[in-house]
N, C-alpha and C positions, 0 to 999 in steps of 0.2 A: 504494500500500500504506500502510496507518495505520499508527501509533505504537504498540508497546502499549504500554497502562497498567501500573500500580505492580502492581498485585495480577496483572495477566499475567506482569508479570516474576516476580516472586515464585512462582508456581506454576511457572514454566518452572524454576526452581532450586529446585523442594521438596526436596531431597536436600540442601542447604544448608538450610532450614530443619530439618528432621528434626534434622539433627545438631547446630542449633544450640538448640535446643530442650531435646536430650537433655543440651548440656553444661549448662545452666540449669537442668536438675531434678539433673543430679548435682553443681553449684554449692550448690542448695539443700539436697537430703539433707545434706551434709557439714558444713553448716554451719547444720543446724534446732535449733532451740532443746533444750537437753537431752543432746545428745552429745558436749559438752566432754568428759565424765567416761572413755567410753568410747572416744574415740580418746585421749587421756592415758593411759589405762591399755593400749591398745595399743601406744603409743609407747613403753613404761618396758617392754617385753617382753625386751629384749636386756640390759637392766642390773638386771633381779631379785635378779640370785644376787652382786653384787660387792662387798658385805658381806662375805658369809663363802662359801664354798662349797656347790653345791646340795646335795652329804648322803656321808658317810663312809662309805657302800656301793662306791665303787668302789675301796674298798680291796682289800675284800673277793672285788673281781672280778666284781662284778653293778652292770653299766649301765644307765642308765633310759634312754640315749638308744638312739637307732634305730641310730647306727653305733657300732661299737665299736674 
């Protein structure tokens, strides 16, 4: 019985490749020129309102959020 070659192995584990593949386009989307701004601004999501208060309506009794 032969040896297989590089590229038989390789095909015999393409399910390792696939997935190694997918982690290297979502390596690169995340870090494609241009998107600093947009994950920065996703990251400041939780500390928006610690200035002041998001808005003097819930005094009033009327919540903008979903739970009350």
């Amino acid at each position: 019985m032969t040896e297989p070659t590089l590229l038989e192995q390789i095909w015999a584990n393409r399910t390792l490749v696939w997935m190694f593949t997918a982690f290297v386009i979502a390596v690169l989307f995340a870090f494609r020129p241009g998107s600093r701004k947009t994950h920065r601004d996703s990251a400041d999501i939780p500390f928006r309102h610690d200035d002041k208060p998001a808005s003097d309506d819930e005094a009033d009794g009327h919540h903008k959020e979903a739970r009350s």
